[in-house]
C-alpha positions in Angstrom: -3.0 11.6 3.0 0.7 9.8 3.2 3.7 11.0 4.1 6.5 9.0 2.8 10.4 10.2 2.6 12.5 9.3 -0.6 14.9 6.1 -0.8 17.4 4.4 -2.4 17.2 0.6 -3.0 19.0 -1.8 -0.3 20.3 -4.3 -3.2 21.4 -2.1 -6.4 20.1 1.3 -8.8 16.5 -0.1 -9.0 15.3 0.9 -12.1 11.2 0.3 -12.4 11.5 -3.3 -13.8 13.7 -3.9 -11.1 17.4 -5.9 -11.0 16.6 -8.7 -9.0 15.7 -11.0 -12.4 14.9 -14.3 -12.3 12.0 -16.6 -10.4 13.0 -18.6 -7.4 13.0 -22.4 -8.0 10.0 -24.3 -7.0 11.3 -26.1 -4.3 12.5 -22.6 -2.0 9.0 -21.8 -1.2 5.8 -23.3 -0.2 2.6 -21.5 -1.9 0.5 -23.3 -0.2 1.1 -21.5 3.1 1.6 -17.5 4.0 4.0 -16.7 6.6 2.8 -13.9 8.4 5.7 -11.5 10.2 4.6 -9.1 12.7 7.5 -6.7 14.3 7.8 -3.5 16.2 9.7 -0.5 14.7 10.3 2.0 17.6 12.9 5.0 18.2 12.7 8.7 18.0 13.8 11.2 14.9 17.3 9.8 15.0 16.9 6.5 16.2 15.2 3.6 14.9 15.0 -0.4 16.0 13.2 -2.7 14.4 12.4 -6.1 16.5 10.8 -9.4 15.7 7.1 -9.6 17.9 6.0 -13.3 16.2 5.0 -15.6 13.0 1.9 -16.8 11.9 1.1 -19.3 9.6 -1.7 -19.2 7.2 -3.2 -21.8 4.7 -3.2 -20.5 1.2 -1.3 -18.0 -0.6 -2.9 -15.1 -2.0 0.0 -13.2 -2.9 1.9 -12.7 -6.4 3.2 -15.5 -8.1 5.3 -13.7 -10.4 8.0 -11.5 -10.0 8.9 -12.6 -6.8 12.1 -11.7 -6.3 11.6 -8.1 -7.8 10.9 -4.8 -6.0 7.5 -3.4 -7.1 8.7 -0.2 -5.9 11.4 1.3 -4.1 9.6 2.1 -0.6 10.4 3.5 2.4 11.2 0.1 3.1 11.7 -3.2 1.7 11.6 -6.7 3.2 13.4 -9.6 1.4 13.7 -13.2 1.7 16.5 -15.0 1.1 18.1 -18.5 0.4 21.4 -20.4 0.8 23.9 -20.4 -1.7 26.2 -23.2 -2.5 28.8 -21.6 0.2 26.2 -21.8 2.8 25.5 -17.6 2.4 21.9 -16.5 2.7 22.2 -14.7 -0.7 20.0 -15.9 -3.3 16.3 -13.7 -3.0 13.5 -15.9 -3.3 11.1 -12.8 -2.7 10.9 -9.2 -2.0 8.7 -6.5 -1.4 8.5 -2.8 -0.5 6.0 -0.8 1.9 5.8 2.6 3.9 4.8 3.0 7.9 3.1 4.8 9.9 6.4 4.8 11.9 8.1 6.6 9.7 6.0 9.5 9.2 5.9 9.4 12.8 9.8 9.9 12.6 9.1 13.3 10.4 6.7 14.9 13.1 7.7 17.3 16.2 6.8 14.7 18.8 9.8 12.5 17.5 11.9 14.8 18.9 11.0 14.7 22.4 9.8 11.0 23.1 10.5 7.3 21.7 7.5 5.7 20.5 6.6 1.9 18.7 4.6 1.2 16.0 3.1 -2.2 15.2 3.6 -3.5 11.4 2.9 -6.9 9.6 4.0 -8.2 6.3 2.8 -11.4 4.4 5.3 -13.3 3.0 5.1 -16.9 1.0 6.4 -19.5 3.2 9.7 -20.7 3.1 10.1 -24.8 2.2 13.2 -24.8 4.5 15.3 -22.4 6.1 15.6 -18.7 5.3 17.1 -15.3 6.1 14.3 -12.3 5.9 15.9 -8.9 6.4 13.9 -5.6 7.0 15.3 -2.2 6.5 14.0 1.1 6.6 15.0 4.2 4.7 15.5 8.0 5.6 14.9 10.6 4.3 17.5 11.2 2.1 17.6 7.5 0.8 20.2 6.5 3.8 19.4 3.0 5.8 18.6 4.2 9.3 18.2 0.7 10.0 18.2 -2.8 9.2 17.5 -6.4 11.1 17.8 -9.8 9.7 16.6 -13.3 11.1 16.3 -16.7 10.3 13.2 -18.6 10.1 12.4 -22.3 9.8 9.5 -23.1 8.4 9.0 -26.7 11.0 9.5 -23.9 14.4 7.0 -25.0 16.4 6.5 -21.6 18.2 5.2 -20.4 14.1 1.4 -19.9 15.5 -1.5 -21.4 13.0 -4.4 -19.2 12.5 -6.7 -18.2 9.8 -9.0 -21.8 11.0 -12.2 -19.8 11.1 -11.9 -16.6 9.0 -14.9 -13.5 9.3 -17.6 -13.7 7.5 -17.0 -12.1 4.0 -18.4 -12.2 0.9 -17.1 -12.3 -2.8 -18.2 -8.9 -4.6 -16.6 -8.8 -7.9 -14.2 -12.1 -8.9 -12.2 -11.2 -11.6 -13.0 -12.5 -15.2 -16.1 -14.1 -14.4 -15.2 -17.0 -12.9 -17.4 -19.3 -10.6 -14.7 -19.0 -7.8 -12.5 -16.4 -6.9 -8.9 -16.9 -8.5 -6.5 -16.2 -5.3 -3.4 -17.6 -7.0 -3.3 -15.6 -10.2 -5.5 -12.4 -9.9 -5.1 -8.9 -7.4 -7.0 -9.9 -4.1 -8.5 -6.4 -2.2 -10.1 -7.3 0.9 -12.7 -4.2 1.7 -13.1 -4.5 5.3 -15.7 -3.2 7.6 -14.8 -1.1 10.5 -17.3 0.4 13.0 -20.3 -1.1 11.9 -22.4 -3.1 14.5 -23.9 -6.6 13.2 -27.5 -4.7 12.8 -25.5 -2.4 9.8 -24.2 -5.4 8.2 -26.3 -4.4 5.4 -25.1 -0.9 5.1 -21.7 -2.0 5.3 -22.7 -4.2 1.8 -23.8 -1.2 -0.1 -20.7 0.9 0.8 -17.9 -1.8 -0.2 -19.8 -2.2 -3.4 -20.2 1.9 -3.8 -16.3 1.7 -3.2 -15.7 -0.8 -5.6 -17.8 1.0 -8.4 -15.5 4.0 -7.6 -12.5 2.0 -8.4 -13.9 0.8 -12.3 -14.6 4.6 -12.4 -11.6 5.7 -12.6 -8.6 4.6 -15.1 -7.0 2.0 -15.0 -8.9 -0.2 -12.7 -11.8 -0.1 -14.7 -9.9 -1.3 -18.3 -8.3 -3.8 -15.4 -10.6 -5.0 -13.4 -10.8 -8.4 -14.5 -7.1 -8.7 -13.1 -8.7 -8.0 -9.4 -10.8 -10.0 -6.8 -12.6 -8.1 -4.1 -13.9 -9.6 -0.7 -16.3 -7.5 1.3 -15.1 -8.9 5.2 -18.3 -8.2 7.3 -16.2 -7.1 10.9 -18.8 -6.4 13.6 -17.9 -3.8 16.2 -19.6 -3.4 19.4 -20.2 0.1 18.6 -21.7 2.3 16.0 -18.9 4.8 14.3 -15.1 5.1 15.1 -13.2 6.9 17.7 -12.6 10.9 17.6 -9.9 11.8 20.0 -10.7 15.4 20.0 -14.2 14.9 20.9 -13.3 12.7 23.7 -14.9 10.0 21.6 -13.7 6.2 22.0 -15.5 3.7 20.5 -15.3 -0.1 20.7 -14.9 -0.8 17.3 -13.3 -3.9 15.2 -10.2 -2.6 14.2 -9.6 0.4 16.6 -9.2 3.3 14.0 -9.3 7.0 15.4 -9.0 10.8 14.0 -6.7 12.6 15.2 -3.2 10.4 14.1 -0.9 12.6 15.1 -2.7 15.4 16.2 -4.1 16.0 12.6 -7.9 16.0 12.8 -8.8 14.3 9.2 -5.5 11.6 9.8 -7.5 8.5 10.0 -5.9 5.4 10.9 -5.4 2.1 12.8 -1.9 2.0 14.9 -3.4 -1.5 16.4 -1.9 -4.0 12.9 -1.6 -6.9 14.9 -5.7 -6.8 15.6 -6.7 -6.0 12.2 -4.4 -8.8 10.7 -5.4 -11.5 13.8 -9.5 -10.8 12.6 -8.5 -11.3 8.9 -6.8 -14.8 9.0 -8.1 -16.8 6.8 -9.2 -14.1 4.2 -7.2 -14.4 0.9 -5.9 -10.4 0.3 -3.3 -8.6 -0.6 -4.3 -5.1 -0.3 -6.9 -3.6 2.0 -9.4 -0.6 2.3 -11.0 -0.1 5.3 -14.6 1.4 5.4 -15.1 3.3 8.2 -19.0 4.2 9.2 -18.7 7.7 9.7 -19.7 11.0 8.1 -16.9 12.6 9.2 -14.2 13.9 6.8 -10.7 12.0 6.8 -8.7 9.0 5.9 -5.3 7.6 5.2 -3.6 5.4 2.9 0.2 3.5 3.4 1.7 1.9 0.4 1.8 -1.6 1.3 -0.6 -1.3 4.5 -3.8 -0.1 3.9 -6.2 2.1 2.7 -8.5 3.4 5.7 -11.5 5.8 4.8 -15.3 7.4 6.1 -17.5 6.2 4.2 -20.9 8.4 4.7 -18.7 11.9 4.2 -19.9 13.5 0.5 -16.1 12.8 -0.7 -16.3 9.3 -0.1 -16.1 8.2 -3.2 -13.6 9.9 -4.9 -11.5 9.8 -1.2 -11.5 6.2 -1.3 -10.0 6.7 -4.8 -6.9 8.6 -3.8 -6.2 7.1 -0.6 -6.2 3.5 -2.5 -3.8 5.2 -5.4 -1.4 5.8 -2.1 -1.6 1.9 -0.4 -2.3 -0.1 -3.6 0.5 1.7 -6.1 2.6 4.0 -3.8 1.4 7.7 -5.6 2.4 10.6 -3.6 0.0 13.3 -2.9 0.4 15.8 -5.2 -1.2 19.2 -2.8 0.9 21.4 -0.9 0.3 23.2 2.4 4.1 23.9 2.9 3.1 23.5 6.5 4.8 20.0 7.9 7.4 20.0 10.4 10.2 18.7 8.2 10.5 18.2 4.7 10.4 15.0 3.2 11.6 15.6 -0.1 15.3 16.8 -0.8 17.2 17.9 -4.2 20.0 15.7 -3.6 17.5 12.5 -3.9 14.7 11.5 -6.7 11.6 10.1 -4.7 10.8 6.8 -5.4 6.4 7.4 -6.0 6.3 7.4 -9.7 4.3 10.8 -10.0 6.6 13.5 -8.5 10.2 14.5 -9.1 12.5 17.1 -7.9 14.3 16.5 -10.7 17.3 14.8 -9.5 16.6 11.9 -11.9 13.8 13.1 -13.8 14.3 10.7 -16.6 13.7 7.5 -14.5 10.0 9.4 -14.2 7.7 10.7 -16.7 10.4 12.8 -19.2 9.4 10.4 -21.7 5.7 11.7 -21.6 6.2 15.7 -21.0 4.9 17.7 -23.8 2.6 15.3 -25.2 -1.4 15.4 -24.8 -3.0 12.1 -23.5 -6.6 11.0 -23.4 -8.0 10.2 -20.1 -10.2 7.3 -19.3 -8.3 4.8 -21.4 -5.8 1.9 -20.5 -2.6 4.1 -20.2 -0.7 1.1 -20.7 -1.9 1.3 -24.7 -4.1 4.4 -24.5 -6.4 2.6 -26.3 -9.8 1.5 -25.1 -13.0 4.6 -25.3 -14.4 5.7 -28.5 -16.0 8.9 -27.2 -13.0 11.0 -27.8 -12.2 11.7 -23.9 -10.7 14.7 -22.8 -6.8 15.1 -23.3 -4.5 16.3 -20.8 -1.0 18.1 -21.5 2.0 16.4 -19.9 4.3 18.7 -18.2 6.1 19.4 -14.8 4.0 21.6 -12.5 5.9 23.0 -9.6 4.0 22.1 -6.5 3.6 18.9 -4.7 4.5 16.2 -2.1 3.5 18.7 0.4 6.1 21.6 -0.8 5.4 23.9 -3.2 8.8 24.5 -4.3 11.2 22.2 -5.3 9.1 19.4 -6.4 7.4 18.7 -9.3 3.7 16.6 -10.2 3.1 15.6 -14.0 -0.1 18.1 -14.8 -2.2 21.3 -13.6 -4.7 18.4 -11.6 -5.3 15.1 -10.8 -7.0 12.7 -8.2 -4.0 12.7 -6.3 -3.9 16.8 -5.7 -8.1 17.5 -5.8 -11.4 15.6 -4.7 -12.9 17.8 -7.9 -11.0 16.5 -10.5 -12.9 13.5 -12.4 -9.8 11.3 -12.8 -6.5 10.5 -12.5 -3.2 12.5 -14.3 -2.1 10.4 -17.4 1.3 10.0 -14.9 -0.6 8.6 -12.2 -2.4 6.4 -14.8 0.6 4.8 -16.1 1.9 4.3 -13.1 -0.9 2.3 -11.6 -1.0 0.1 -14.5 2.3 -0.7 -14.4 1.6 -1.8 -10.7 -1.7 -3.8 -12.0 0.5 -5.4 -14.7 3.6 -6.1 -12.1 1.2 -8.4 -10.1 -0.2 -10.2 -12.7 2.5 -10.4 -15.8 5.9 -11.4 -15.7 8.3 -8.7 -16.2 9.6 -8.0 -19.6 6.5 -10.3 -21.3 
C-alpha cells in the first residue's frame, strides 16, 4: 500500500522518455564507486526541511549505466547530480533519479497537523570523479516544490565513510541470462532481504526469496524479462523470531526493525530505521529491495525507489509481494478505493505522475493510446508477442475508481494486480508500464 501525491518535474514538462538527453562524459563519474547519501526530511503538513545526516562510500556500482541523466519517473521526488559548466555553474546533470518517502505520506496524515516529525531516507548515487552539486527536492501535492536543498560533494572529503568491507552473507538465486557470475554493471540487481528470521531459519528464509522470485516470472513482464534481472537472497539474522506488532505490545529484536502499525494502520508494514537497513547491506550489489518479513500476519508496503517490505507466511504472500514490488520497483499506484484517508492525494488541476491512473488532466501523456482496444495478457507488453496459448484479452478503458478515491480518478480496466489479491495478473496498463521501466534500466532511450 503507497501513498504518493502527484508532481511536476523540477527541470522541464517531463514527458516519459524524459528531456534530460544525452550521457555524461566518462570522466564526470567514477563507476567504480557508489556514493551513498543519507539525509533527514522532517517538518509537519506545511513545513518541510530536508538536511544532510552523512556519505558513504561503496566499492562497485550496481546502478544503471544508461540513461543517467534521465528521470525514470516523475516522483514525489527527484535527486540530481550535477557538474560545472564552462562558467563555473553547477548545471550540466551527470545523473538523476526519482523516489517517494515515507515522509511524505506522513505529511498527508492527521498527526502532521499537530506535531513535527523526521524521517530517515538514503539514496545511491554513482560517485562523482571530482566535485559536484546534488540537489534534493520534494513535491506536494499538487505538483508544487515544498522544498529543495543543494550541496556540494568532493569525492577526496575525508569525512566520506568507507563501508561495504565485509557484506552479509547472501547468495545469488537467479543471475540474469545464465551467466557464471552475476552481471552488476549491465543487468536489474533486486536484493531480497531477510528480516526477522533468526540464524536457525536461515533455511526457511531460502525457500521464501525463491517462492518470491517465482512470483515475479509469474506475472507479466518480469517473466518475458527476467534475463534483464539479478536477484541476491541477503541472509540477515535477527535475534528474534518474527517482526514487531505495535498493537499487540509486540517488539521484537529484529535485523532491520520493521513493525505493523505505520501510522496507526494495522496492515502498514514498514521500516522507518533506512540508515540500519542500508549500513547491514554494504557491500551487496542492488538496486531495488523486497524485504521478507517472517510473519503470518497480513500487511506490507512498498515506496517507489525505497523498498518493497512484505509477510511472507500470510496466504497472499505471493501475489502481495507482487503488487507491493509493482509500487517500489516501477512507481504503480494502487488502484482500490476506500475513500477513507485524511486528505486527498490526487487533484483535478494536476495529472499524477504513476503511469496507471489519471484524473484526466493530461490523459494523453497516459494510456489514451491504448483505450478501446483488447490486449492479451501474459505476454511482453512491450510487443504483445510471446505465448501461443491464446491468453485471455482484456478491454482497455478508464474505470472511475482508484488511487484511493473513487471519484475523480481513473485506472486503465475493471481489475488488476494493483486493485485485487484475486486477480491472476497485471492490467495491460500496468504491464506496459513496467516494461517500459525494465527497458529504461537496461536500453538506452530511443534505441
Amino acid at each position: 500500500m503507497m501513498r504518493k501525491a502527484a508532481a511536476l518535474c523540477l527541470l522541464l514538462v517531463f514527458a516519459f522518455a524524459g528531456l534530460l538527453s544525452g550521457q555524461p562524459a566518462g570522466t564526470d563519474l567514477d563507476l567504480g564507486k557508489t556514493l551513498r547519501a543519507d539525509y533527514i526530511f522532517s517538518g509537519t503538513d506545511k513545513e518541510t526541511g530536508i538536511a544532510l545526516a552523512g556519505l558513504h562510500r561503496i566499492e562497485g556500482w550496481a546502478g544503471r549505466r544508461v540513461n543517467m541523466d534521465v528521470l525514470p519517473l516523475r516522483g514525489n521526488g527527484q535527486i540530481v547530480m550535477r557538474m560545472q559548466d564552462g562558467d563555473g555553474e553547477y548545471s550540466r546533470t551527470v545523473y538523476a533519479s526519482s523516489f517517494s518517502t515515507l515522509f511524505q505520506e506522513w505529511q498527508a496524515t492527521e498527526e502532521a497537523t499537530r506535531i513535527r516529525r523526521s524521517f530517515e531516507n538514503v539514496f545511491l548515487l554513482p560517485m562523482p570523479a571530482r566535485k559536484a552539486e546534488v540537489t534534493v527536492t520534494l513535491f506536494d501535492v499538487h505538483g508544487g516544490i515544498s522544498c529543495s536543498f543543494s550541496h556540494v560533494v568532493d569525492p577526496s572529503d575525508i569525512l566520506i565513510r568507507p563501508c561495504g568491507q565485509a557484506p552479509p552473507p547472501h547468495e545469488w538465486i537467479w543471475k540474469g541470462g545464465g551467466a557464471a557470475e552475476p552481471d552488476t554493471e549491465n543487468l536489474i540487481d533486486i536484493a531480497i532481504v531477510a528480516e526477522g528470521y533468526t540464524e536457525q531459519e536461515e533455511g526457511l528464509f531460502m525457500e521464501d526469496a525463491r517462492r518470491a522470485m517465482e512470483s515475479l516470472w509469474a506475472h507479466e513482464p518480469f517473466g518475458s524479462m527476467k534475463d534483464r534481472f539479478n536477484i541476491v537472497a541477503v541472509k540477515l539474522r535477527s535475534r528474534e523470531s518474527g517482526v514487531s506488532v505495535p498493537r499487540e505490545g509486540l517488539w521484537k529484536d529484529t535485523a532491520v526493525s520493521s513493525h505493523f502499525d505505520t501510522f496507526y494502520s494495522d496492515r502498514y508494514l514498514t521500516t522507518l530505521h533506512l540508515f540500519k537497513l542500508h549500513d547491514t547491506l554494504a557491500g551487496i550489489p542492488y538496486e531495488h529491495l523486497i524485504i521478507l518479513a517472517n510473519t503470518d500476519t497480513y500487511g506490507g508496503g512498498g515506496i517507489y525507489n525505497s523498498y518493497t517490505l512484505t509477510t511472507a507466511h500470510h496466504p497472499g504472500f505471493l501475489p502481495v509481494v507482487v503488487h507491493e514490488f509493482g509500487h517500489s520497483f516501477a512507481g504503480l499506484a494502487d488502484e482500490y478505493y476506500y475513500d477513507d484517508q485524511y486528505s486527498d492525494y490526487y487533484w483535478p488541476d494536476t495529472e499524477p505522475w504513476e503511469q496507471n491512473i489519471t484524473t484526466m488532466k493530461d490523459f494523453a501523456s497516459k494510456w489514451k493510446d491504448m483505450a478501446g482496444n483488447e490486449y492479451p495478457l501474459g505476454t511482453n507488453p512491450l510487443t504483445w508477442e510471446g505465448r501461443r496459448d491464446a491468453p485471455a484479452k482484456v478491454k482497455v478503458g478508464t474505470v472511475e475508481g482508484g488511487g484511493y478515491m473513487s471519484k475523480g480518478v481513473w485506472r486503465g480496466a475493471q481489475d488488476c494486480r494493483m486493485k485485487t489479491n484475486g486477480y491472476p495478473a497485471f492490467c495491460p496498463v500496468c504491464e506496459r508500464a513496467i516494461g517500459r521501466i525494465i527497458k529504461f534500466y537496461t536500453e538506452e532511450v530511443g534505441k
